[in-house]
PLY file of the C-alpha trace (Angstrom):
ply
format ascii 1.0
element vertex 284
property float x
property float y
property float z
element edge 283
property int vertex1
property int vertex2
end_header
-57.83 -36.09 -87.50
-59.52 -35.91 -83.63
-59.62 -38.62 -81.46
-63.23 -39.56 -82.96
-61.95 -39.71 -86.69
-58.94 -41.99 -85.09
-61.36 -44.27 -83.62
-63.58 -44.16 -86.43
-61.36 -45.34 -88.70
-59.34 -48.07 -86.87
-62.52 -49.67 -86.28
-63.67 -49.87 -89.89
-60.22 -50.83 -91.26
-60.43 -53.61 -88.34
-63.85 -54.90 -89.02
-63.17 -55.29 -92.75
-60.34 -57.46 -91.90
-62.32 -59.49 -89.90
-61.21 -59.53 -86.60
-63.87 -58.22 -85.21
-66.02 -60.98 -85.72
-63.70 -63.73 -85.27
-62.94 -62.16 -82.25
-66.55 -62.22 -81.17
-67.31 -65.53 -82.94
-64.62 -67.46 -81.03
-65.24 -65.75 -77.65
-69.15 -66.93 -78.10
-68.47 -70.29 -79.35
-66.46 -71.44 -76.69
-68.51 -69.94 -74.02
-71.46 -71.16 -74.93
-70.46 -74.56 -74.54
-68.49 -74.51 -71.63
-72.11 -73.12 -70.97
-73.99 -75.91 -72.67
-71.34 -78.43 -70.74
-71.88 -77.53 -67.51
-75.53 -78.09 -67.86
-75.37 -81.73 -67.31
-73.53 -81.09 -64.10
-74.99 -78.55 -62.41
-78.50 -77.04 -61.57
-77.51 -73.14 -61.24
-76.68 -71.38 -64.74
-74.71 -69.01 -62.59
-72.33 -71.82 -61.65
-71.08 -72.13 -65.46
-69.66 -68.59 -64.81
-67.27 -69.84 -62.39
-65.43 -72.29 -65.20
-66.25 -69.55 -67.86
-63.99 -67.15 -65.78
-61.56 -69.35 -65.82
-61.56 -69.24 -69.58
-61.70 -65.60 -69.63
-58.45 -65.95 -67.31
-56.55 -68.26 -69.52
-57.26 -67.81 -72.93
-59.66 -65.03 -73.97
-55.86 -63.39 -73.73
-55.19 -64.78 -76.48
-58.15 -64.42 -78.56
-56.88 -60.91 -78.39
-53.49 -61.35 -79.66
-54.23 -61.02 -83.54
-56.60 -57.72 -82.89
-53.90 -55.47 -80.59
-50.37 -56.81 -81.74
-50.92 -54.98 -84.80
-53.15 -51.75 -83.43
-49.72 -49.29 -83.79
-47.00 -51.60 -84.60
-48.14 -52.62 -87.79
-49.04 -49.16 -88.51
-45.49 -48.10 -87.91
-43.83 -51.63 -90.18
-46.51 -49.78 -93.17
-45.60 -46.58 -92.96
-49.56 -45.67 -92.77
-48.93 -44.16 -89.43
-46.73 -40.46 -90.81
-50.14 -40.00 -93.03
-52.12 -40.58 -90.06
-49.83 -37.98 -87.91
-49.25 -35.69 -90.63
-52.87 -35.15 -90.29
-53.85 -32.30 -87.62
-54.03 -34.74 -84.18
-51.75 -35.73 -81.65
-49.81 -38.89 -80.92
-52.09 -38.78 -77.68
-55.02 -39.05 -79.93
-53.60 -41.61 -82.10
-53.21 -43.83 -79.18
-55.97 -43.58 -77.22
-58.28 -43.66 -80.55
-56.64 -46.92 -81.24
-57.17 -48.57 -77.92
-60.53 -47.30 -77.45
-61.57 -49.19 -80.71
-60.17 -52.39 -79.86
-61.20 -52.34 -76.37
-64.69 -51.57 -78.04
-64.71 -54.98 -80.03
-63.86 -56.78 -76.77
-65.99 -55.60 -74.68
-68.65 -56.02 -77.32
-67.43 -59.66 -77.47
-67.50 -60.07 -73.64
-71.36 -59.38 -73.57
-72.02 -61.05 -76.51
-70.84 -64.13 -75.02
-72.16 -63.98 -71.44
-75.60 -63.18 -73.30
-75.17 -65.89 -74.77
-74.66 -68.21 -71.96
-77.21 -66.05 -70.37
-79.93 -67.80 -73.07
-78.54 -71.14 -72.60
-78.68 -70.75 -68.74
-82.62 -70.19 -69.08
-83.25 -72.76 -71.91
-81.11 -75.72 -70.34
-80.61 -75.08 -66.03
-83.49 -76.13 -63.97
-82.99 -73.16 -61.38
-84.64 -69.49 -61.75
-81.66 -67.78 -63.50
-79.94 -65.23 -61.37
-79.80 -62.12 -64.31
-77.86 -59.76 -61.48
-74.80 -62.71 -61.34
-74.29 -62.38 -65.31
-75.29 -58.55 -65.03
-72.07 -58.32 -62.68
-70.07 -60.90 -64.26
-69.95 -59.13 -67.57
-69.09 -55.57 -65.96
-66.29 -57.58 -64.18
-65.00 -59.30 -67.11
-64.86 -56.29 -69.07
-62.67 -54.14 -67.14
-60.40 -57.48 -67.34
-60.24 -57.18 -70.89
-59.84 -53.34 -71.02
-57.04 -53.86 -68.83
-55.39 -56.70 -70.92
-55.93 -54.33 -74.03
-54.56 -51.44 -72.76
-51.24 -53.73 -71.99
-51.16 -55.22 -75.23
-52.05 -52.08 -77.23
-49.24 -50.28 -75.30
-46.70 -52.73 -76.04
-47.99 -52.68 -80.12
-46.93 -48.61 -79.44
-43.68 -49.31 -78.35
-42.71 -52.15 -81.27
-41.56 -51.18 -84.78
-41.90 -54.32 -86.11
-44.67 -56.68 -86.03
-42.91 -59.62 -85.09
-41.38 -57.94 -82.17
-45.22 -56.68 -81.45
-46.36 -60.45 -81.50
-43.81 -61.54 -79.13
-44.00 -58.87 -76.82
-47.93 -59.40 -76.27
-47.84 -63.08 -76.15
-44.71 -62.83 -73.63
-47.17 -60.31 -71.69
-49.99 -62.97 -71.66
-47.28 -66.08 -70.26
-46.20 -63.86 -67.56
-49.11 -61.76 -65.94
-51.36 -64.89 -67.00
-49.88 -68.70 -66.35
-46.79 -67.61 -64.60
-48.48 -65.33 -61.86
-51.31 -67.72 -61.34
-48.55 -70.29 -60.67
-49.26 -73.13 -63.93
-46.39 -72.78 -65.33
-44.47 -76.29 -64.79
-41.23 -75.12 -64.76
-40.84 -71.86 -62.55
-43.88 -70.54 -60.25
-44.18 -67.06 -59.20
-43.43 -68.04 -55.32
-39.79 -69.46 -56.00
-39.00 -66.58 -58.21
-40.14 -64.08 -55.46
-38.55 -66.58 -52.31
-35.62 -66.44 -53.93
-35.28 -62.41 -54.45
-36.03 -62.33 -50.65
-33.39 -64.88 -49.27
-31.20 -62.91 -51.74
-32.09 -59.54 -50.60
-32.13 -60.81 -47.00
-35.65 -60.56 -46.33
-37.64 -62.71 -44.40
-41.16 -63.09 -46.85
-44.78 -63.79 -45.11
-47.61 -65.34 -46.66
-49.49 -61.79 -46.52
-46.68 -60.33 -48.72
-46.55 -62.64 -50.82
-50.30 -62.48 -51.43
-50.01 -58.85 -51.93
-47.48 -60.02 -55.09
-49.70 -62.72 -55.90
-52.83 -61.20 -56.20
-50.52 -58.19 -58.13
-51.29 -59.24 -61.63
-54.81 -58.10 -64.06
-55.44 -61.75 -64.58
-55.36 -63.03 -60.61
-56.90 -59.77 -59.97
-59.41 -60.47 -62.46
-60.01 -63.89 -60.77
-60.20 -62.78 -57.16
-62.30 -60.10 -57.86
-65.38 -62.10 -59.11
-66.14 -62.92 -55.75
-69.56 -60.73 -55.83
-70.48 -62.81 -58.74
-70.79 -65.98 -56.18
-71.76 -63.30 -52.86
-74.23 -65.80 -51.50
-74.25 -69.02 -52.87
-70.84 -70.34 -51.48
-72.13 -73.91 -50.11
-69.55 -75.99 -49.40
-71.42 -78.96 -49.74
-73.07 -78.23 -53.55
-70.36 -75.72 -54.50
-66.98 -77.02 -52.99
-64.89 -75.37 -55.34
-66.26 -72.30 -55.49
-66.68 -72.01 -52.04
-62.61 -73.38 -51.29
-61.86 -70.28 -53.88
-64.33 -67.36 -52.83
-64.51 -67.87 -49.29
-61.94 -65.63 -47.82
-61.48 -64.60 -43.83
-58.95 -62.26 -44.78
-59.30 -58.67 -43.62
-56.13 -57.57 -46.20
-56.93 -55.20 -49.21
-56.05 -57.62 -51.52
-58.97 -60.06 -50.73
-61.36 -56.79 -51.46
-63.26 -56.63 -54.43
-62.81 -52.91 -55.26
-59.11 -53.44 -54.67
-58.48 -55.93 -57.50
-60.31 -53.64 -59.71
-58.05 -50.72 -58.60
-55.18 -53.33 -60.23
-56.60 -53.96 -63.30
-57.41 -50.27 -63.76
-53.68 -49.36 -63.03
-51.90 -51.81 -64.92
-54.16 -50.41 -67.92
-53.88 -46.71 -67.29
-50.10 -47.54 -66.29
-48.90 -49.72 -69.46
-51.15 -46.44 -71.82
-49.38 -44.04 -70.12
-45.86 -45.51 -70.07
-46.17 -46.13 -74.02
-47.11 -43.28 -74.39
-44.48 -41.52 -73.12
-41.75 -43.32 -74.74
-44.20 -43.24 -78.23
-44.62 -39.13 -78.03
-40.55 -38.93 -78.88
-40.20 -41.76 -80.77
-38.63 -41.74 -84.65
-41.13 -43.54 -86.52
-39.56 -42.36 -90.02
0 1
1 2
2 3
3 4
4 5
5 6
6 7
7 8
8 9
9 10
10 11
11 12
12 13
13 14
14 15
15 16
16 17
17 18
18 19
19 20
20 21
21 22
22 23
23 24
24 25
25 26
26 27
27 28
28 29
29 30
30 31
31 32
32 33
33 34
34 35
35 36
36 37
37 38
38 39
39 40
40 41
41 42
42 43
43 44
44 45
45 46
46 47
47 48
48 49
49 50
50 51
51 52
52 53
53 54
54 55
55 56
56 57
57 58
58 59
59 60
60 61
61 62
62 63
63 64
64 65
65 66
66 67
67 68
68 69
69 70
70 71
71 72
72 73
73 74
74 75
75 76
76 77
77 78
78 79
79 80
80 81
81 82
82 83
83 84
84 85
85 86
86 87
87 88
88 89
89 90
90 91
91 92
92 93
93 94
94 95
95 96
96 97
97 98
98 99
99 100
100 101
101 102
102 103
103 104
104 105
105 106
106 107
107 108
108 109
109 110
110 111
111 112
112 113
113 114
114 115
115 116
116 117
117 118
118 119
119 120
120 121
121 122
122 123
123 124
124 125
125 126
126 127
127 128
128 129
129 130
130 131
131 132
132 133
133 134
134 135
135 136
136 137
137 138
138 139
139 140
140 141
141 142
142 143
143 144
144 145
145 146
146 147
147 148
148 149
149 150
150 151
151 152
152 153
153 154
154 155
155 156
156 157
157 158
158 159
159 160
160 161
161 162
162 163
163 164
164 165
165 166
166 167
167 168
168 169
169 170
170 171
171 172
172 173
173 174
174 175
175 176
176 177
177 178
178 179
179 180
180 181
181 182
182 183
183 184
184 185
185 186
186 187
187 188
188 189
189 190
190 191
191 192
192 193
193 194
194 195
195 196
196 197
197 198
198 199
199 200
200 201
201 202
202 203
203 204
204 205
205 206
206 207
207 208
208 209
209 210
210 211
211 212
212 213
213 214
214 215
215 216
216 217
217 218
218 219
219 220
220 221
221 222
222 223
223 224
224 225
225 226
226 227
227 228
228 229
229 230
230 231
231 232
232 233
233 234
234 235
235 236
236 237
237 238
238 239
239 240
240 241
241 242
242 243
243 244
244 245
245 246
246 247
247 248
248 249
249 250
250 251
251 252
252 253
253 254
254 255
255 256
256 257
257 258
258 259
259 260
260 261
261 262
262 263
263 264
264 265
265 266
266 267
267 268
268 269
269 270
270 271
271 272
272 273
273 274
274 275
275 276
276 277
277 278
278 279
279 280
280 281
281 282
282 283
């Protein structure tokens, strides 16, 4: 069984359960009328992106809970996965066959969505629709969710048990989501990381702390979008994208490239890591 066969088959099994297009159908659905809402507000279709984003941010996440929890783990709580690696393939293959799949279905969801809002933009927004803005938008958004993939599919490799999958992802999602974009009503990311510094003795700056800030896939996600809005930050029709995407910083983490450079690493990292600890693991 190559990586191909792997990948093959985890998609099939997948789309006959049908994740795949509940995955896509919810993704669409709720973009398209955040899409369809934002009509009535605003004349530039582009300008739905910028609340659409924010959706990506906080919940798409989710939406891809009930297709990665399971990708290994549930393998593993079967006992399908010794037929699978009896077969002649690796455990690298296994893995990577597995993520690729499910990354497939969400990037396929991704641009079925923005298309989507793409259609809506030219039927509904009085504006000439800027095509390169969703163009970018959707090769932005999907390195996002290839990044929060690769962490949840890594922590489905190192679970044996589906519950402890489930928890693990949606634990994932609360902190480098919510509690690194500072929502969270009870603890923010700032007081956690002021309080390691008084106790370390170490005097934090606001440049540090940005560094941290801007550390996670999802705020990396978010800052990185700025090309997405390159040119139409006017403060007086576009005040809160402007207060968000207007940056005078010359630090690395207010470059675009940089933040993708996160999301890539916390996706190559979380594979890799799994896969080290999954390569020696007892999964009789």
């Amino acid at each position: 069984m190559s990586f191909t066969t792997v990948l093959r088959d985890d998609f099939k099994n997948t789309r006959r359960s049908h994740v795949v297009l509940g995955v896509i159908a919810a993704l669409t659905g709720f973009v398209s009328l955040i899409t369809y809402s934002d009509a009535e507000f605003h004349a530039d279709a582009f300008r739905a992106l910028f609340d659409v984003a924010f959706f990506f941010f906080l919940v798409f996440p989710l939406i891809l809970v009930p297709l990665t929890y399971l990708a290994v783990a549930g393998d593993r709580e079967r006992g399908s996965i010794k037929h699978a690696l009896g077969l002649p393939n690796t455990r690298a293959e296994y893995v990577l066959g597995k993520y690729a799949s499910r990354t497939a279905v969400a990037i396929a969801a991704v641009f079925v969505s923005v298309l989507a809002a793409f259609l809506i933009g030219i039927g509904m927004y009085e504006t000439t629709i800027a095509v390169e803005r969703f163009v970018v938008f959707a090769a932005i958004s999907s390195l996002f969710v290839a990044s929060m993939t690769a962490i949840f599919v890594a922590i489905s490799t190192l679970a044996s048990k589906r519950s402890r999958a489930m928890f693990g992802v949606i634990g994932a999602f609360f902190l480098l989501g919510p509690f690194w974009f500072g929502i969270l009503p009870v603890v923010s990311l700032q007081s956690v990381v002021t309080n390691i510094a008084d106790f370390l003795g170490l005097e934090l700056s606001q440049t540090t702390f940005n560094y941290v800030r801007f550390g996670s896939p999802a705020t990396a996600y978010l800052a990185g979008l700025q090309p997405v809005f390159d040119g139409a930050l006017d403060p007086e029709q576009y005040p809160r994208l402007t207060e968000t995407y207007r940056s005078t910083s010359d630090e690395l983490y207010a470059e675009a490239w940089y933040n993708y450079a996160i999301m890539t690493a916390w996706g190559a990292l979380a594979l890799g890591a799994s896969y080290v600890r999954f390569r020696v693991a007892e999964l009789g």
